[in-house]
C-alpha positions in Angstrom: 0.0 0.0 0.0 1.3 3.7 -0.9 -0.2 6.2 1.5 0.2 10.2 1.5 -0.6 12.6 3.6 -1.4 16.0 1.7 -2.1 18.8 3.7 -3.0 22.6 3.3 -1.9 24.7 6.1 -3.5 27.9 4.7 -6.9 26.1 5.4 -5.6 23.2 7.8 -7.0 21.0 5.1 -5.9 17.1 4.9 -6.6 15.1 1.6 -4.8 11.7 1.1 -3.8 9.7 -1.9 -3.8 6.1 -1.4 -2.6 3.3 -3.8 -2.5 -0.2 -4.3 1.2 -0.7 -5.3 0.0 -4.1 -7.0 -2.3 -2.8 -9.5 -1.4 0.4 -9.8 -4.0 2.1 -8.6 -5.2 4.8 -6.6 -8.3 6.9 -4.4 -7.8 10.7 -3.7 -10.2 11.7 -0.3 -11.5 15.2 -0.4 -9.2 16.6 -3.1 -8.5 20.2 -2.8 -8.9 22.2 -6.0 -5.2 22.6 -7.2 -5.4 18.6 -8.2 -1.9 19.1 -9.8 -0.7 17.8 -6.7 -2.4 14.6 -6.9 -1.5 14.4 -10.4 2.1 14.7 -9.8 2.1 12.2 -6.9 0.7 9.7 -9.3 3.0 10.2 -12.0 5.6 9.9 -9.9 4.1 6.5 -8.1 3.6 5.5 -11.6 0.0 4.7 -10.6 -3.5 5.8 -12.1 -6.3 7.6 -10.1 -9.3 5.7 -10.3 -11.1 6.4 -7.5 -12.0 10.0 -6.2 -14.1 10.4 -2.6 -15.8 12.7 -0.5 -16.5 12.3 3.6 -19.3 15.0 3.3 -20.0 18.0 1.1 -17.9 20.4 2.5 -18.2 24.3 3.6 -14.8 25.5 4.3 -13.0 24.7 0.8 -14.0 24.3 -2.5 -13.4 20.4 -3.3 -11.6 19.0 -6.7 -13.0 16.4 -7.2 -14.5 17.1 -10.1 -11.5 18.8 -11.9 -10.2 15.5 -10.6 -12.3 13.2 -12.6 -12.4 15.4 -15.3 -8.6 15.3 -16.1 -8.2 11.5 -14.7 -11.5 9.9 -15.8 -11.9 8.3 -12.1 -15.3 7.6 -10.4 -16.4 9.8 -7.9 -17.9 8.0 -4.5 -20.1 10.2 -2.7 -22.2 10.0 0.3 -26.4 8.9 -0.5 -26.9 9.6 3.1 -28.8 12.5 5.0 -31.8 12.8 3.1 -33.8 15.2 1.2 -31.8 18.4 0.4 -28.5 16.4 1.1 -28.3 14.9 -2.7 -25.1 15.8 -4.4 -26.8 17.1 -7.8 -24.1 15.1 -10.4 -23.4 12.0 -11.5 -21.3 10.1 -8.8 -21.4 6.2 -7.3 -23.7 7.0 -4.1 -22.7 5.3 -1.0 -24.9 4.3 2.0 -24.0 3.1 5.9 -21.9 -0.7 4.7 -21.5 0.2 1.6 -17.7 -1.9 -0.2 -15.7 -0.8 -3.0 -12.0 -1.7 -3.8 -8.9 0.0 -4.9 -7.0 -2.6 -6.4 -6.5 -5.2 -3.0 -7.8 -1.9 -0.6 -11.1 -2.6 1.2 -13.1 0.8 1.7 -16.0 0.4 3.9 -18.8 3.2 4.8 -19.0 3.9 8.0 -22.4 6.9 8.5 -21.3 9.6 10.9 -23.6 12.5 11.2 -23.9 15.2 13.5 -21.5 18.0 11.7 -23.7 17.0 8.6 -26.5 14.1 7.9 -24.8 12.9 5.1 -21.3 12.9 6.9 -19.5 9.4 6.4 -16.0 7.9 7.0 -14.1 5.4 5.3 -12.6 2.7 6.8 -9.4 0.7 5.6 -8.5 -2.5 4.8 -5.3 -3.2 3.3 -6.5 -7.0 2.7 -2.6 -8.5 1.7 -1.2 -7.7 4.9 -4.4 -7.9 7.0 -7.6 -8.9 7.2 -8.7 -6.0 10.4 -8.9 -2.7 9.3 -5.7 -0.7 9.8 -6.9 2.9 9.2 -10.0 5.7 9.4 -10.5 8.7 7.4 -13.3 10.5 9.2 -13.4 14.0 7.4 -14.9 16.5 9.8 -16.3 13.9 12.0 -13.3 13.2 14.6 -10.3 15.4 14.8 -7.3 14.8 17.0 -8.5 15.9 20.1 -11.7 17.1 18.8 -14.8 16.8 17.0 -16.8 18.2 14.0 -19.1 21.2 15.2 -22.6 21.0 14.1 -23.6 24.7 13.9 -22.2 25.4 10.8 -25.4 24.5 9.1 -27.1 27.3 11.2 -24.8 29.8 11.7 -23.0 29.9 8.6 -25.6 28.5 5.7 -28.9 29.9 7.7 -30.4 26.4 8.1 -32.7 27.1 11.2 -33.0 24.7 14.1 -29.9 21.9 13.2 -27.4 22.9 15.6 -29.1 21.1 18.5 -30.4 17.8 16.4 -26.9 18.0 14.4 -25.4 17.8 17.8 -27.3 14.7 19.0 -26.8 12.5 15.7 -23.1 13.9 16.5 -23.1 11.9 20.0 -25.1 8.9 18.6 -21.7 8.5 16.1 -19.4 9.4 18.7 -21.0 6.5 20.9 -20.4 4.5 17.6 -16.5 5.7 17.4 -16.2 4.4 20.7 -16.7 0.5 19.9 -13.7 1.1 16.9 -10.5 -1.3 17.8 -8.2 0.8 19.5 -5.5 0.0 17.4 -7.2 1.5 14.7 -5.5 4.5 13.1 -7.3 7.9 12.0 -6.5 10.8 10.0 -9.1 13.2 10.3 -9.8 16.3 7.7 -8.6 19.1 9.5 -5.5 20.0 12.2 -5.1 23.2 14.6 -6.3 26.4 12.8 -9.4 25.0 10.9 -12.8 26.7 12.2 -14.5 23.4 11.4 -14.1 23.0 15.5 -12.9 24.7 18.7 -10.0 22.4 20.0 -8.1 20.6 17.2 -4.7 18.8 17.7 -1.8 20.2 15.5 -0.5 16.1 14.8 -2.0 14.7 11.9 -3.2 11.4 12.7 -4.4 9.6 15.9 -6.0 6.4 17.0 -8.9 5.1 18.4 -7.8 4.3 21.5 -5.7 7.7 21.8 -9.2 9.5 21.1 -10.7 7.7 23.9 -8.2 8.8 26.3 -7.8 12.8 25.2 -10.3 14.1 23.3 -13.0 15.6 25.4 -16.2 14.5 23.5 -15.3 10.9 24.6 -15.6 11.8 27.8 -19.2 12.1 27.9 -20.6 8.4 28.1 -23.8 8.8 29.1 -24.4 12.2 29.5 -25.7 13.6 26.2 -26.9 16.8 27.4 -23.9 17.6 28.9 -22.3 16.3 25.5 -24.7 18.9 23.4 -23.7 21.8 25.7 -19.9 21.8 25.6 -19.8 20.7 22.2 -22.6 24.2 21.3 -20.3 26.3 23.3 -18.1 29.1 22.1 -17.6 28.0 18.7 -15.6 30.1 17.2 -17.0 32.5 14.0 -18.1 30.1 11.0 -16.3 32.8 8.1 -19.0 34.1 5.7 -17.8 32.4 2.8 -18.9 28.7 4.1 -22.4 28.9 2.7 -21.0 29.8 -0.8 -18.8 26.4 -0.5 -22.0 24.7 0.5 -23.6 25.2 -2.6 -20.8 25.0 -4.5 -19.8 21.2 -3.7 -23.0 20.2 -4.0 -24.4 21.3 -7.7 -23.3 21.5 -10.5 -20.4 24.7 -11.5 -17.8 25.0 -14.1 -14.8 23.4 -13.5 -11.0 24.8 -13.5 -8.3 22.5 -13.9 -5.3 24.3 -14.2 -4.1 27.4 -12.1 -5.2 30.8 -13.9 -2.2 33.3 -14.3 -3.8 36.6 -13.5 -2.9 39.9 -15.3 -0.2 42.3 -14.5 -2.1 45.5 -14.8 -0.3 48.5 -16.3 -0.4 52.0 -14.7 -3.3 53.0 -16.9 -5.5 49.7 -16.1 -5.1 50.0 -12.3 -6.4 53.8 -13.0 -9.4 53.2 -14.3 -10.5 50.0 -12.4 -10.0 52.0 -9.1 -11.9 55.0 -10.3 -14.8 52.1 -11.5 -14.6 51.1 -7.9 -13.0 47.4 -8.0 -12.2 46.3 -5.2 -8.3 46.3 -4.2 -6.4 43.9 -1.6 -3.1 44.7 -0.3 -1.1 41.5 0.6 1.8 43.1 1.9 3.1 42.4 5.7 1.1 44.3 8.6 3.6 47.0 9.3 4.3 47.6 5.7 1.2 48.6 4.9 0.6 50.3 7.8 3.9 52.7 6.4 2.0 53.3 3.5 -0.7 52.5 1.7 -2.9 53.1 -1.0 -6.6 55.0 0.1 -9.1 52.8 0.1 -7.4 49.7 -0.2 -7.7 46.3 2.1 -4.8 45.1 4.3 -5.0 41.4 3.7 -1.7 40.0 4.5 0.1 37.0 2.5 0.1 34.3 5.6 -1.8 31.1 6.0 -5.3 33.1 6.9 -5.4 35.0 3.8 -7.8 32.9 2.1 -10.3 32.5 5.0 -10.2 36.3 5.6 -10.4 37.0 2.0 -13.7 34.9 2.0 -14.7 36.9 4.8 -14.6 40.4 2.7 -14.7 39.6 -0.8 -17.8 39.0 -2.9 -18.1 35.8 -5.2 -19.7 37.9 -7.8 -16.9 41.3 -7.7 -13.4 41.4 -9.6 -10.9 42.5 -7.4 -7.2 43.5 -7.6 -4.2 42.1 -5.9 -1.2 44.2 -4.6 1.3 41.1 -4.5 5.1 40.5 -5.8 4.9 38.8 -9.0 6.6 35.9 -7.5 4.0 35.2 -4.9 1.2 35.6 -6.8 0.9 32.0 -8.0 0.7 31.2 -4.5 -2.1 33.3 -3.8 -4.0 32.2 -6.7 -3.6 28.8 -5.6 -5.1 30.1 -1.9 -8.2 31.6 -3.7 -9.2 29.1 -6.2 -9.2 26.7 -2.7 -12.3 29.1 -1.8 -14.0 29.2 -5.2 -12.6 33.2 -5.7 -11.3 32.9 -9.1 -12.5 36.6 -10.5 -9.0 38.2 -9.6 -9.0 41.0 -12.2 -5.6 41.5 -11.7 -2.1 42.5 -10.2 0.0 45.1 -9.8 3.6 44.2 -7.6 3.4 46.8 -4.9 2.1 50.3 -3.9 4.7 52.4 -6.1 2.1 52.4 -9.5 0.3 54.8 -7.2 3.0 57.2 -6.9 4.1 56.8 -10.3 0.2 58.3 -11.0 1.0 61.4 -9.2 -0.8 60.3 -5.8 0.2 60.2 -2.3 -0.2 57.1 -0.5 -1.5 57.3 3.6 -0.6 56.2 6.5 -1.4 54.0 9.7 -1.6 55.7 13.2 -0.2 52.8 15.6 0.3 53.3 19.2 2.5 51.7 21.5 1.7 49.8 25.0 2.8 53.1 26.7 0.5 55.3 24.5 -2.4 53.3 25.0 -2.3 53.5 28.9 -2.1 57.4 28.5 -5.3 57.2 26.2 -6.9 55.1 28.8 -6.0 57.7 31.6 -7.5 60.9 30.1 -10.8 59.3 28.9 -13.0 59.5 26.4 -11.9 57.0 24.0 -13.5 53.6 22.9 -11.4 50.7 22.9 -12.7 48.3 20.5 -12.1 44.5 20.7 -11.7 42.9 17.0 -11.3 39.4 18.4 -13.8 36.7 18.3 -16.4 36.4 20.9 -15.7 33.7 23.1 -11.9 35.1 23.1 -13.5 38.5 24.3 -15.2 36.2 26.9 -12.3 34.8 28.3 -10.8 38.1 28.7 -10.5 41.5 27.8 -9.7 45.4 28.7 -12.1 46.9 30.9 -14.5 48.6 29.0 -14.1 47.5 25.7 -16.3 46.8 23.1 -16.7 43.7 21.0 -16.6 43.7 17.2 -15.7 40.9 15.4 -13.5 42.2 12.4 -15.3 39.7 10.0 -18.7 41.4 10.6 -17.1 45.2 11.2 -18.7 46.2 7.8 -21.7 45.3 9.0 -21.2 47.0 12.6 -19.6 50.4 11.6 -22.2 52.0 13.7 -21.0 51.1 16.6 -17.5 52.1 16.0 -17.3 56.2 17.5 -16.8 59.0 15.1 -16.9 61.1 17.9 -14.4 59.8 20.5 -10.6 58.7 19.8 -10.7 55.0 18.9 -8.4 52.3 19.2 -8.8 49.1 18.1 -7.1 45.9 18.7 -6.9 42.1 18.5 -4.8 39.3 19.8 -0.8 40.2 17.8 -2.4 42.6 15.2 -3.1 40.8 12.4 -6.7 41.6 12.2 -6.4 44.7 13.6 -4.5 45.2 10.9 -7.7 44.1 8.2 -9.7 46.0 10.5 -7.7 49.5 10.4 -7.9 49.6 6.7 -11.8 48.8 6.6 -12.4 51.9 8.7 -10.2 54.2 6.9 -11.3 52.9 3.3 -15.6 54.0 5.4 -13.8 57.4 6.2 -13.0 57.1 10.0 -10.2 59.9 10.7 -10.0 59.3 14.3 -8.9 55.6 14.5 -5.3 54.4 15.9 -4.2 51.0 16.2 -2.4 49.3 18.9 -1.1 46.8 16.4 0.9 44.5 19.7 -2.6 43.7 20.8 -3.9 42.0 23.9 -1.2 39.3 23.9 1.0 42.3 24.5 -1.2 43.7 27.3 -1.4 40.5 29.0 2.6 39.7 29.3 2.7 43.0 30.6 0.2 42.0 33.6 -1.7 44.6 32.6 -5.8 43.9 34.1 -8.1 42.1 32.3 -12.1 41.3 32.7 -13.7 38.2 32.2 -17.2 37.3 31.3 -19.1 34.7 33.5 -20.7 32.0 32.3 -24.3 31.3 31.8 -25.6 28.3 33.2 -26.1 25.5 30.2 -29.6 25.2 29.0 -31.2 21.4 28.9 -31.1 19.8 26.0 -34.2 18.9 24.8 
């Protein structure tokens, strides 16, 4: 058997390629969309993909498994679980709870686990030459290391009312199921540390059964689902607003890229008049470079591992937008966006000179300094606002402060102060960062940014305040 791990960090995706060394033959499990890297791995393994697979239709990437099987000629097998409304709307070999299928000597079998979706499944291995137990489990976004799927996302992030609480049942019914797996049993989940598909995930990127049952809190729960359903409900971190587009996307029919665009370099003239049209610019450069100047009106996305989640936080699927970016990086990116489904880049230019070069002046960031911020605090009449995520706020903050999430500032401006002196903040500044250019691009004069954050403020044993928690609800 030939088995390889390939994993995403921008998204902290896993896919794996698995082959039958015998007949020279593979299955890719939840492809991402660049599927040149599966192509290579297959040349080079001198193997053929036959077999494509899905665990569940996804929200937080945009899957290739069609571009896949378009450019391989493989079979897709897709989960016939969940129901009405859960149908993947294209031709694909439909799977149910026992479902078999081989890969050369590999034994798949279906193993149904709902609760972060109904038609959620896993696929366990047999590698039938050397065994005849099963040696491995791929569960998707069903059991991470250390942590499970969360089944709000159908709720919260594609406006499904009333799932969250059912979702989170079926989820303890498989978890219970999990449980009676052979210890021994190995499993490589969908997602490590940094994927908002749960609260808690592991940064290794396998586990086992019996590891599971030992450290990862849902399993901890035997016999106590409503204690289960609470914890696992409970401060959940933001579900980014691009999830319900991925929804959709994975589960009808789209057009299909399979190759990497190369977007155009845009001359002096072309960025002109596509700013005064009003498309939409993104500035990739680091934090502090922007913040030293920077083109009016323009967002501070930086080039790190979250840019594609934030850029599906703030980018439209149906607008063109512009990237400031190094030509050498911007394959990279591309490769980020296309993960997402945001494949209307209009264009590039390399950095923020082209501005200059029109006879403009480019702005800058006010940023203040530990120090400064205290002085702020002293005299008054200023509003200190909070860009983190909620249940971060929760667990501490400045006294005071409000709380903004910077994915739904846009929608919040009003309660950002024209008024007072602001200062905004997060954790080290990266979304600070995102969030100082959204209010200056709206117009605010009066914002400065403590870009070190509260990680700064609390290595400084400076005093924070802490929310109290509400008493869990009963599950009913």
């Amino acid at each position: 058997m030939f088995f390889k791990h390939v994993y995403d960090k921008t998204l902290a995706q896993a896919s794996y390629f698995v082959g039958c060394q015998q007949a020279g033959v593979a299955i890719v499990i939840d492809p991402k969309r660049d599927v040149d890297t599966y192509l290579k791995i297959a040349e080079e393994q001198k193997m053929k993909i036959t077999h494509i697979a899905e665990t569940h239709i996804h929200a937080d990437f945009l899957s290739g498994s069609r571009e896949l099987a378009a450019l391989t000629g493989a079979e897709l097998y897709l989960s016939d679980e969940g129901g009405q409304g859960w149908e993947y709307e294209f031709p694909h070999v439909g799977l149910k709870d026992g479902s078999k299928f081989y890969v050369g000597n590999l034994k798949f079998e279906v193993i149904h686990t709902p609760g972060h979706t109904p038609e959620s499944i896993s696929f366990l291995l047999t590698d039938t030459p050397a065994t005849k137990e099963p040696v491995m489990l791929f569960t998707g976004d069903f059991v991470f290391v250390g942590d499970i799927g969360r089944p709000d996302l159908l709720e919260e992030a594609a406006g499904i009312k009333d799932t969250k609480v059912p979702g989170a049942k079926e989820m303890y019914r498989s978890v219970e199921r999990f449980r009676g797996l052979p210890d021994h049993l190995q499993v490589w989940p969908g997602h490590g540390a940094g994927s908002a598909c749960g609260k808690a995930l592991g940064a290794v990127p396998s586990t086992t059964v019996g590891y599971e049952k030992i450290r990862n809190w849902a399993l901890q729960f035997e016999n106590d689902q409503d204690g289960f359903v609470n914890f696992l409900l409970e401060d959940q971190p933001e579900p980014p607003k691009y999830f319900a587009m991925m929804k959709k996307l994975n589960k009808v029919e789209r057009p299909l890229l399979t190759e990497v665009p190369r977007p155009k370099h845009l001359s002096k003239e072309e960025f002109r008049a596509a700013m005064a049209r009003g498309v939409k610019v993104v500035d990739t450069r680091q934090k502090r470079e922007f913040a030293a100047g920077y083109i009016p009106g323009t967002l501070n996305i930086q080039n790190n591992n979250a840019f594609p989640t934030w850029m599906g936080w703030f980018v439209s699927y149906d607008e063109p937008f512009i990237l400031i970016a190094p030509e050498e990086e911007i394959e990279t990116l591309t490769r980020m966006l296309m993960r997402i489904g945001l494949d209307n880049i209009y264009g590039y230019v390399p950095d923020v000179s082209v501005w200059k070069e029109l006879g403009n002046k480019l702005e800058t960031e006010t940023i203040i300094s530990l120090g400064e911020l205290k002085d702020m605090l002293k005299k008054g009449n200023v509003q200190i606002v909070d860009l983190r995520g909620a249940a971060e706020y929760k667990s501490g903050h400045l006294k005071g402060a409000d709380n903004v999430f910077v994915g739904t500032l846009e929608n919040n401006l009003d309660k950002v102060s024209k008024d007072k002196d602001v200062v905004i903040h997060c954790k080290t500044g990266d979304r600070a960062a995102i969030g100082y250019s959204i209010l200056a691009r709206h117009g605010f004069k009066n914002v400065k940014n403590y870009l070190n954050g509260f990680e700064e403020w609390v290595q400084n044993a400076n005093p924070i305040v802490k929310e109290e928690k509400e008493e869990p609800a009963e599950v009913n």
